[in-house]
N, C-alpha and C positions, 0 to 999 in steps of 0.2 A: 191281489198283492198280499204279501206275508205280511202279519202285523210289525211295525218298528220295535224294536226294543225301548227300554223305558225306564234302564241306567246301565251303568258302565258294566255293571253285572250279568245282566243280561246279553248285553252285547260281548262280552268276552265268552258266555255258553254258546252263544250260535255261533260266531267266527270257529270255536276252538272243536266243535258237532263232528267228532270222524266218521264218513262215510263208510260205508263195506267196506270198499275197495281201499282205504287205508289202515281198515283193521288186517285185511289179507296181506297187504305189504309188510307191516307190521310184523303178523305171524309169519312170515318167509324170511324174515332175519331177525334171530334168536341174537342172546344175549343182552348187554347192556346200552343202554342209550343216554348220549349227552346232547346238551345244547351250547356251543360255546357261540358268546357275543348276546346270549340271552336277556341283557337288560333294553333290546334295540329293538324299534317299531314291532318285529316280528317274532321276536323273540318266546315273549310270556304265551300267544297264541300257539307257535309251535311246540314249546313244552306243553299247555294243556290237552293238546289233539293227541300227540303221543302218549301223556300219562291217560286219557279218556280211552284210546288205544287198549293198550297194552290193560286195564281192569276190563275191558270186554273182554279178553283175552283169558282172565282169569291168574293172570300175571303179577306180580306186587313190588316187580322192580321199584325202585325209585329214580325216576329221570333225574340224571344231574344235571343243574343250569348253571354254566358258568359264565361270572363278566364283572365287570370293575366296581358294580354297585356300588356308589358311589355317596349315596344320602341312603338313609335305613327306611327310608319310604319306596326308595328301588327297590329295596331288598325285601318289603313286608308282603309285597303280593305272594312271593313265591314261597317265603318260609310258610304262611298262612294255608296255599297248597299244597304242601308236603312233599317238595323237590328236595334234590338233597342239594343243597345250595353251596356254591364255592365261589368266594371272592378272588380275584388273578386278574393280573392285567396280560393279557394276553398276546401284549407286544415285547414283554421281559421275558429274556432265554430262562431263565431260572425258575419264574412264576409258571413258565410252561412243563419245565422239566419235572417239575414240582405236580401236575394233576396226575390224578387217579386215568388210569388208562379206561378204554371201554371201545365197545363192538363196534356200534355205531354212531355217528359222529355228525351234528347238522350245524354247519360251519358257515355263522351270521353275521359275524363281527368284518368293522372295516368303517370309514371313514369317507365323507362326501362335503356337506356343507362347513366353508370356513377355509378353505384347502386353495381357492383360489394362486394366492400366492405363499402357499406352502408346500411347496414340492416333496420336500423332507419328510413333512409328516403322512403323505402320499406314502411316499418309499416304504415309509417304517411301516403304517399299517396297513397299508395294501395290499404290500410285495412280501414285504419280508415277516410280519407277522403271522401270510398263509405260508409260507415257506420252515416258520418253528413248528404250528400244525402239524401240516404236512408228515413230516420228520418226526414227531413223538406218537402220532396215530397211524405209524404207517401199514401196520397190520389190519388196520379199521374199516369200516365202510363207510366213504366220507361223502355225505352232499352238502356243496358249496354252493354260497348263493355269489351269483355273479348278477349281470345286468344285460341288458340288451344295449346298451349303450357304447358294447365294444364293437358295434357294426356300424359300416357308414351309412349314415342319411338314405333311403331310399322314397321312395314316389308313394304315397295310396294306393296307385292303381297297380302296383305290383303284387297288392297281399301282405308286405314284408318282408325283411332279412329270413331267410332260412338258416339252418344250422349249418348249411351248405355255403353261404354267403358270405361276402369278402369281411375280413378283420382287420378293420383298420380306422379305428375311434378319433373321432377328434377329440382333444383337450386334455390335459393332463390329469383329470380326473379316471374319463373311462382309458386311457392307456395301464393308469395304474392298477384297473380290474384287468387289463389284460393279463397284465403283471400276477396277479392273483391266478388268474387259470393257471397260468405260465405255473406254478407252483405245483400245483396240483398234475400237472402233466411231465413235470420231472420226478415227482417222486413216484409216479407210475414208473419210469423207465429203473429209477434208480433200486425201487423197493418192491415195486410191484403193485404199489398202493391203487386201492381199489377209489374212485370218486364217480361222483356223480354233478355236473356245472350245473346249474340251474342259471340260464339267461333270462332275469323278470324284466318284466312290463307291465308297470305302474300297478301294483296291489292298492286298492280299495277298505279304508276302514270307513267309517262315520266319524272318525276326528282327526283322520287327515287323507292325502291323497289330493289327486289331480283334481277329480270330481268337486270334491270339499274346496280346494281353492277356487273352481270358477264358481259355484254356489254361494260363498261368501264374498266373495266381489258382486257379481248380482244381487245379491242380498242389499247388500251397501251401498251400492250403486257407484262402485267404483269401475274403471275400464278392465275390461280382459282381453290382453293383448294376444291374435293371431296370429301372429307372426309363425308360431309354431303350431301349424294349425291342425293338425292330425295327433293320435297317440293311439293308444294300446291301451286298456284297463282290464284287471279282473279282480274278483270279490277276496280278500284275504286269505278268509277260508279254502275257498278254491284254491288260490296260488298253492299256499299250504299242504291242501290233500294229493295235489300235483306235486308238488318238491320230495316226499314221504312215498309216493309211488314211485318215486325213481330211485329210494334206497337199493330194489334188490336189482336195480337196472347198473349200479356201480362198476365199473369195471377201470382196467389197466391194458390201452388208453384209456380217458377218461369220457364217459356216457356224457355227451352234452346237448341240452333241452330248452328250444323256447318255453317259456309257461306265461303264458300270456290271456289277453280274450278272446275272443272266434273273430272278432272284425277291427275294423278302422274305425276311428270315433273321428267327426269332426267337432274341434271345439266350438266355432260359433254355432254348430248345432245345441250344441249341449248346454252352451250358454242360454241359447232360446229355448229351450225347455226347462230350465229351473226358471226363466222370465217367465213360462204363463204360468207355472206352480207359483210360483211369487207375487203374482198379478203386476210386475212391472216390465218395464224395457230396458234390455239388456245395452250396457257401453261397451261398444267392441270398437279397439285400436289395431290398427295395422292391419296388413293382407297378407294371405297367407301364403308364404313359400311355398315351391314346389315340391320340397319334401320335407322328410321327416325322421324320427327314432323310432322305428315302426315294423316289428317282428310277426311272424306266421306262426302261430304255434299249431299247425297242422300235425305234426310228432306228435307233441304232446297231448291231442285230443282223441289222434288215433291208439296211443297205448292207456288214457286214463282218462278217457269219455269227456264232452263238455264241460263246461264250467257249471255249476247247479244254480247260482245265481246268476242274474238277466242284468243288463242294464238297465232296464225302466223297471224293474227292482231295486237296483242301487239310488237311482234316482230317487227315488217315493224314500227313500226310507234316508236319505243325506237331507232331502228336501224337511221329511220331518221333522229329525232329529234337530237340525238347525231350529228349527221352530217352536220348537217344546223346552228346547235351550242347555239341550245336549252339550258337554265338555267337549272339545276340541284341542288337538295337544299342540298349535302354533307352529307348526313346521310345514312352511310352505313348500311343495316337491319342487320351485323352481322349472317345472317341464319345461317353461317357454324361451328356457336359457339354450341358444342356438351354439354357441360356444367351444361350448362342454368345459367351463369354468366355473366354479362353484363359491 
């Protein structure tokens, strides 16, 4: 096993580590690059992989990251790496109208936890915030992170929703990422607009993620309920070197991509494997449905090779991390919400 990291510093150089094959993506589409929605779980990674990018390159652009930063502690990380930083909320016509244009375009921002019963604020930044997007970069090459969640529930032993597979989300959350494609596949017809969908499946940090949440209920010896008893995971970094390889894949229609892990997780598995890393007995509630929110990223292994980290990699090193007493940023992913209500 690869040694764990051993602070947040460290862990932000190996998440943000671009492989080859995203330096070569990279070099296949010239010009300028932004990150909008960059203060979000995924954000500050994706800006470092591309600025780590683009200096292999011999390059000196400076990635712009743009998002609502909100307290100047959002903001210090990225001033500190030399982004060129733009404060916008990027659900205001004006505040959009208002950015600096640029080439390519990795579009993060969007809204999930708290939304339950607020449909509104679904609309506003789901729908219609990718739809101002859309419309000011439409010359751009844009990848958009979407979810896996806009496909129905399928079985384990399927493999997965393919790219191919029916579109029809429950809950008013994932309808309003539908809504989000929906954006990006109009201004294809309208402008020409080049995109790229990225459909994820549960990305992996050390301080948060699916993983992190049955680990710290283990931990604690609280129950981890089954109910949703399957998922999808993959290492951050990966998802990442995956999303940044599908820039020169952009196209009008729009290029759309599981990115996900190679397999099916079952959770009370995974729960009994951080139990004998933990030396205790895991509490499992409930049985497991017969399906799940459970995608094939077969595309996206066949154009941009496996994932580089392993499961019982992630494992060894969430297992650590918790133990040495690792920060964790308290956002539970909720996977086991059957729903799709948030």
């Amino acid at each position: 096993m690869r040694p764990t990291p051993e602070s947040t510093e460290e862990l932000d150089q190996l998440i943000s580590a671009p492989s080859p094959e995203v330096i070569r993506a990279v070099e296949q589409c010239p010009g300028t690059y932004a990150v909008l929605g960059a203060g979000g779980k995924m954000g500050f990674h994706t800006s470092l992989m591309l600025q780590r990018a683009l200096q292999e390159l011999g390059r000196s652009d400076a990635v712009m990251t743009v998002s609502r930063f909100g307290s100047p502690a959002a903001r210090q990380q990225f001033d500190n790496a030399g982004f060129r930083v733009v404060a916008a909320d990027l659900s205001d016509p004006q505040s959009v109208a208002d950015l600096p244009l640029a080439d390519n375009i990795f579009f993060l921002a969007g809204v999930k936890f708290g939304t339950g019963n607020q449909p509104d604020m679904l609309q506003r930044m789901n729908v219609e915030m990718p739809q101002l997007v859309a419309e000011h970069f439409q010359a751009a090459r844009i990848v958009a992170l979407s979810t896996g969640c806009v496909y129905s529930f399928t079985t384990p032993e399927s493999g997965g929703a393919t790219e191919d597979s029916e579109v029809n989300p429950p809950g008013d959350y994932a309808r309003s990422c539908r809504g989000r494609e929906s954006a990006f596949e109009a201004a294809a017809k309208s402008f020409g607009t080049r995109s790229s969908l990225i459909r994820l499946n549960y990305s992996i940090d050390l301080r948060y993620g699916v993983l992190v949440d049955v680990a710290q209920k283990v931990r604690a010896s609280q129950p981890v309920n089954v109910e949703m008893g399957y998922a999808n995971v993959i290492w951050q970094g990966d998802a990442i070197a995956h999303a940044i390889q599908s820039l020169p894949h952009a196209s009008a229609p729009p290029f759309v991509v599981n990115i996900t892990g190679p397999n099916v997780i079952s959770v009370r598995d995974i729960a009994n494997r951080f139990a004998d890393r933990f030396g205790c007995r895991p509490i499992v509630e409930g049985h497991e449905q017969a399906t799940a929110w459970l995608s094939s990223a077969a595309k996206a292994q066949s154009l941009f090779g496996e994932p580089r980290v392993s499961l019982p990699q992630m494992i060894h090193w969430i297992a650590d991390w918790l133990e040495q007493g690792g920060e964790t940023l308290g956002k539970p992913t909720h996977f086991e919400v059957r729903s799709g209500s948030y």
